[in-house]
C-alpha positions in Angstrom: 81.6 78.4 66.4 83.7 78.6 69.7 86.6 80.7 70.2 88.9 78.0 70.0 88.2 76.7 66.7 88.3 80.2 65.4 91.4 80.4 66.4 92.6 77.0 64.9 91.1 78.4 61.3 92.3 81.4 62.3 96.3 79.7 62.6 95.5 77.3 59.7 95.0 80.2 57.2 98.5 82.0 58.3 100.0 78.6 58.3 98.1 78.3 54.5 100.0 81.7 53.8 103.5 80.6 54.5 103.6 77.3 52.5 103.6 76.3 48.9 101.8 72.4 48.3 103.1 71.2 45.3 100.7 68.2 43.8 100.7 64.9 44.7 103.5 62.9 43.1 104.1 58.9 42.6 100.6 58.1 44.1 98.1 56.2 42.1 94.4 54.9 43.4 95.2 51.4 42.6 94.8 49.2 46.0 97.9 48.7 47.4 99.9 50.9 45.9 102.4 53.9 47.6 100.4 56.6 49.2 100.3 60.3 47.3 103.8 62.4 48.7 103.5 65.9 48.7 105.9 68.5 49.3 106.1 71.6 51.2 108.0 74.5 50.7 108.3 77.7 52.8 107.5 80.7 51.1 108.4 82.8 54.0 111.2 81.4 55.6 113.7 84.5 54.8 110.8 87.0 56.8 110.4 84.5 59.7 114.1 84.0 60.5 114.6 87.9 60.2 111.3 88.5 62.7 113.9 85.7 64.7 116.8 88.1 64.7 115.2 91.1 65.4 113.8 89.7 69.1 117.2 88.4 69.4 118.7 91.8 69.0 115.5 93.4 71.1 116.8 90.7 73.8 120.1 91.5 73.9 121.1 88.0 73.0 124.8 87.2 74.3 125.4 84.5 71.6 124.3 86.6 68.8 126.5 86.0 66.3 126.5 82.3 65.8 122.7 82.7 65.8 122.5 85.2 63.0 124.8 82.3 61.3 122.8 79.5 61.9 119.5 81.2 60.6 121.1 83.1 57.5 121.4 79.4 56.3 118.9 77.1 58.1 116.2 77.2 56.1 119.2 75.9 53.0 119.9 73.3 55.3 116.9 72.0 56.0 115.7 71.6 52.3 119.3 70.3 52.1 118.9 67.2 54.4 122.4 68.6 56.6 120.0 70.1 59.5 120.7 69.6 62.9 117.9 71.6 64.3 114.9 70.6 66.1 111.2 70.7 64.9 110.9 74.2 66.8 113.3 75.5 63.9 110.9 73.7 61.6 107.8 75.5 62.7 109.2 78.5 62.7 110.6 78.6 59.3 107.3 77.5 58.0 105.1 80.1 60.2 103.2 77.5 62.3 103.4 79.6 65.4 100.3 79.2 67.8 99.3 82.0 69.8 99.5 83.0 73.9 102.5 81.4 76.1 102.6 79.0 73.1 103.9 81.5 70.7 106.2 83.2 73.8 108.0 79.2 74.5 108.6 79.1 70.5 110.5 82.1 70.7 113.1 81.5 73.0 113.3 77.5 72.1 113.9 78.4 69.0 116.3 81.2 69.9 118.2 77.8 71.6 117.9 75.9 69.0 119.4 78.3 66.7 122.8 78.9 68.8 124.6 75.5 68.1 126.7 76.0 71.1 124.1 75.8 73.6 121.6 73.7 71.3 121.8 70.4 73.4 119.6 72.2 75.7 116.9 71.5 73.8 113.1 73.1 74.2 112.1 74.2 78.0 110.5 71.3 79.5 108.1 73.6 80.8 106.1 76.8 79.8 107.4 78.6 82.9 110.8 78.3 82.2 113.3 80.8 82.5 116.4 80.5 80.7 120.2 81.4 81.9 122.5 82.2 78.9 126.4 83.3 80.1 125.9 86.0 82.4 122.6 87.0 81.4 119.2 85.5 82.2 115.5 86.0 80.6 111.7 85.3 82.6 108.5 84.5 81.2 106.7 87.9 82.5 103.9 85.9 84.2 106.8 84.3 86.6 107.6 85.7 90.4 110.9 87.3 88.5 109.3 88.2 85.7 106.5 90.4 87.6 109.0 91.5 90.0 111.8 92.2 87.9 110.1 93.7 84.9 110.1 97.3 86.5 113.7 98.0 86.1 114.6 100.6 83.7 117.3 98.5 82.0 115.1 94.8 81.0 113.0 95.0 78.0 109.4 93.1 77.5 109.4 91.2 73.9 107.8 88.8 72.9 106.3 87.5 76.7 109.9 87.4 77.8 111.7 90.1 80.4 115.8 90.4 79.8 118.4 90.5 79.5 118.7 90.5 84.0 121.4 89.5 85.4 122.4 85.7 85.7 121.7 84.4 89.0 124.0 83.2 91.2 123.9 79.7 93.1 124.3 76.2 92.4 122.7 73.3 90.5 122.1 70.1 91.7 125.7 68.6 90.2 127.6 71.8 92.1 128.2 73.8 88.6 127.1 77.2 87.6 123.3 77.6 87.1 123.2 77.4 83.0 120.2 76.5 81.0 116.6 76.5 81.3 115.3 77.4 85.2 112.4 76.3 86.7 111.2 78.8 89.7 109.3 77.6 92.7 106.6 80.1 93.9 103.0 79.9 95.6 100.3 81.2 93.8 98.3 83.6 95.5 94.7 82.9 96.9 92.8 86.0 95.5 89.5 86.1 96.5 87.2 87.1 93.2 84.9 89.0 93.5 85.7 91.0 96.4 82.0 91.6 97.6 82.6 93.4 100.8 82.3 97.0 100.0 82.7 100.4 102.6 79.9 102.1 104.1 79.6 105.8 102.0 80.5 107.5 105.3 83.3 104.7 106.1 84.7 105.6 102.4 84.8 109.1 103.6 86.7 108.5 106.6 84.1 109.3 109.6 84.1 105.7 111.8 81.9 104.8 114.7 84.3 105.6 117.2 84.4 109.7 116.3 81.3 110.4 117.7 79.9 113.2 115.6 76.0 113.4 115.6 74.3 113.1 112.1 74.2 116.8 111.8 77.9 117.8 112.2 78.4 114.7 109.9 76.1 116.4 106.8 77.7 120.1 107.7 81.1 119.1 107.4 80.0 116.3 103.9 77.9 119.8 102.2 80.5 122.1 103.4 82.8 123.4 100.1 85.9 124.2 102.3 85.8 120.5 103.7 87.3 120.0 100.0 90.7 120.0 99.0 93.4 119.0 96.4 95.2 116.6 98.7 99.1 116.1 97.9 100.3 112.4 97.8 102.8 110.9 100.2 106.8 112.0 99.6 109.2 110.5 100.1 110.9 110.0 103.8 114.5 112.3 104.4 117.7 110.3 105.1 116.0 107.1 103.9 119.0 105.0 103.1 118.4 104.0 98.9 118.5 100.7 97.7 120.2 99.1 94.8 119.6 95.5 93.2 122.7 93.6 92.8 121.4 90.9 91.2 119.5 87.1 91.6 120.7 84.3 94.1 119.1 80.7 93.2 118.9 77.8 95.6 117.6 74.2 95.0 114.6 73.4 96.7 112.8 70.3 96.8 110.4 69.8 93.5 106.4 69.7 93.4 107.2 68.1 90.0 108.8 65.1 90.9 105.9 62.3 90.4 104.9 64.2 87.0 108.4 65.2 86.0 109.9 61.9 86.3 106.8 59.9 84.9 107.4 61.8 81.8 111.3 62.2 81.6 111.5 65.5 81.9 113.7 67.5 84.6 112.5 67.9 88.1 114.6 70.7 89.4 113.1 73.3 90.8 114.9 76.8 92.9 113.6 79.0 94.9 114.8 82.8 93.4 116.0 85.7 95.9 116.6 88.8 95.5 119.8 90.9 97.0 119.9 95.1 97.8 122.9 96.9 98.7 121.5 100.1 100.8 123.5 103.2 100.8 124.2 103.3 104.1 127.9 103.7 106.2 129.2 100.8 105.5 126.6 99.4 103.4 124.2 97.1 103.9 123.0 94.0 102.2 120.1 92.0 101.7 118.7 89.5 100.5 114.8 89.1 99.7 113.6 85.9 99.1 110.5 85.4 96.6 107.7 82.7 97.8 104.7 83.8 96.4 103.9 84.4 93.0 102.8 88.7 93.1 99.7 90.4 91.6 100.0 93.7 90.4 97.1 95.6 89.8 97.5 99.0 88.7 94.9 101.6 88.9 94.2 104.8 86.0 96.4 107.7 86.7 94.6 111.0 87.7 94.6 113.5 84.4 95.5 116.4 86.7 94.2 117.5 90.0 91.1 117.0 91.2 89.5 117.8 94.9 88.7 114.9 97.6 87.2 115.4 100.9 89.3 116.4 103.3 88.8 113.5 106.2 88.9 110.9 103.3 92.6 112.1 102.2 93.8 112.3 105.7 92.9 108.7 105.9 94.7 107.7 103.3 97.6 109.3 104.4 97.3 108.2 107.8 96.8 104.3 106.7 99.9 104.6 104.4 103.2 102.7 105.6 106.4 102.9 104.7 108.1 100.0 102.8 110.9 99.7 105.8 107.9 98.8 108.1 106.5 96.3 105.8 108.2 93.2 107.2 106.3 93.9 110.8 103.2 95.3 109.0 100.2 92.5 109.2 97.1 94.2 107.3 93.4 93.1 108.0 91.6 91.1 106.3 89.5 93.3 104.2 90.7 96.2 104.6 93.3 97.7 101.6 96.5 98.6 102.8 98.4 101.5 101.5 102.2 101.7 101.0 104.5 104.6 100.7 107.0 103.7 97.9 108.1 106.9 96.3 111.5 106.8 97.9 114.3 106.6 95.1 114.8 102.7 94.4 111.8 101.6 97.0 109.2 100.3 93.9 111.5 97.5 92.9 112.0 96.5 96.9 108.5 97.1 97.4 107.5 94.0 94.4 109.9 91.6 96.5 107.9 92.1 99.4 104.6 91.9 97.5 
């Protein structure tokens, strides 16, 4: 059995959970006759539309009291006939939620869907989507502003979804205020997997060809104990001016989506996201960042403690490191890793713009 169709039992037997079948009623086996009806009910449906409100509150949804309205009484409404909802309101109430970037899109079209004054929106056209709700504004976490954006200390992660941010500034294609669901225009990045070039031991180390030392002075210094210390990281640079994020600019860009988008009526919009910084500096400064590529962050294991490294291999590393203000005229070698000083206050969420 392949993973997928584990997973399909795997949904059909929560589904199977939520749901009571009654028995077939006004069928008969004589030819010609009306098909067997069945009827569904939602065993559930109170728990789901709670678990709805809950990530509404995690999310800091701006339009939260007409939602908690409309889901106190949808499921009523449904069984009622006096629904206006869509069939992601359906699914929900009756627990057919598929897993993944599936499950994440449910949440917040449902979410929509549940705020009748924003419910012409309808379901993002696209899994990417972003959506832009007042003055507030939620990414999927795998988009540029979701990656870049979800270090702040303010935005929460639930559900797949980074919020509430800011809403961006800029224009839509009919001159109005950016509202609704946002598609983002970034370039994935060509990672090369697996990396198979791999550093000499004594290039790891930090002795090169162009040092000189004969093999002897290169074993002395590798077997001798003092040669090992517990290096200290980088700091962070004095009078460095700070900077603060002031929020998200969008601007309308022309759409990769437009033969697809079109062929299948959906919207073809796309924007390009930037990013501004005010830096504290006399008078201040500001500046804008503008997001093309689509990052990749790959964090490695914290140290537990201290621990020694050779002493030429940590002044490499210190050596190589530059400073996020020297980024923009940094090009690094193909190859080679490039280390980056960030631990000036604010310089981690400057340092993912430029990623």
């Amino acid at each position: 059995m392949t993973d997928y169709i584990s997973g399909l039992i795997v949904t059909a037997d929560l589904f199977m959970q939520n749901i009571q079948v009654t028995s077939p009623t006004g069928g008969t086996t004589i030819t010609g006759a009306a098909p067997p009806r069945y009827a569904f009910f939602a065993t559930n449906h109170q728990r789901n539309a709670e678990g709805l409100i809950r990530n509404a509150e995690a999310l800091s949804w701006p339009l939260m009291d007409e939602t908690r309205r409309c889901l106190e009484t949808a499921y009523f409404d449904l069984t009622s006939g006096t629904s206006l909802a869509s069939y992601d309101m359906y699914d929900w109430l009756f627990g057919l939620v598929m897993p993944g970037k599936f499950f994440r899109h449910r949440v917040m079209c449902t979410l929509v869907d549940a705020t009748p004054s924003i419910r012409n929106w309808q379901g993002a056209p696209y899994y990417d989507n972003g959506v832009v709700v007042k003055n507030k504004s939620y990414w999927p976490k795998r988009t540029v502003l979701g990656r870049v954006l979800g270090g702040l200390r303010n935005p929460k992660s639930v559900c797949g979804w980074i919020g509430p941010l800011p809403a961006p500034t800029g224009k839509d294609q009919n001159g109005a205020v950016i509202q609704g669901w946002i598609g983002i225009n970034a370039r994935r990045l060509d990672v090369r997997v697996p990396i198979i070039r791999l550093a000499k031991p004594l290039e790891a180390l930090g002795f090169t060809e162009e040092s000189g030392e004969s093999n002897v002075t290169t074993i002395n210094e590798i077997v001798e104990p003092n040669e090992y210390i517990v290096a200290s990281g980088p700091v962070a640079q004095p009078g460095q001016p700070k900077p603060i994020f002031k929020g998200i600019h969008l601007e309308l860009v022309p759409t990769a989506r437009l033969n697809i988008g079109q062929s299948l009526g959906l919207p073809t919009e796309e924007y390009r996201a930037s990013l501004d910084f005010e830096f504290s500096t006399t008078p201040p400064k500001l500046v804008r960042c503008t997001l093309f590529t689509l990052p990749v962050f790959v964090t490695a294991p914290p140290c537990v403690g201290t621990h020694v490294m050779f002493r030429r291999q940590a002044q490499m590393r210190l050596r190589e490191a530059v400073l996020v203000k020297d980024l923009k005229g940094t090009y690094p070698v193909e190859g080679n890793v490039l280390f980056i000083n960030a631990m000036g206050d604010g310089e981690e969420v400057r340092l993912a713009t430029l990623a």
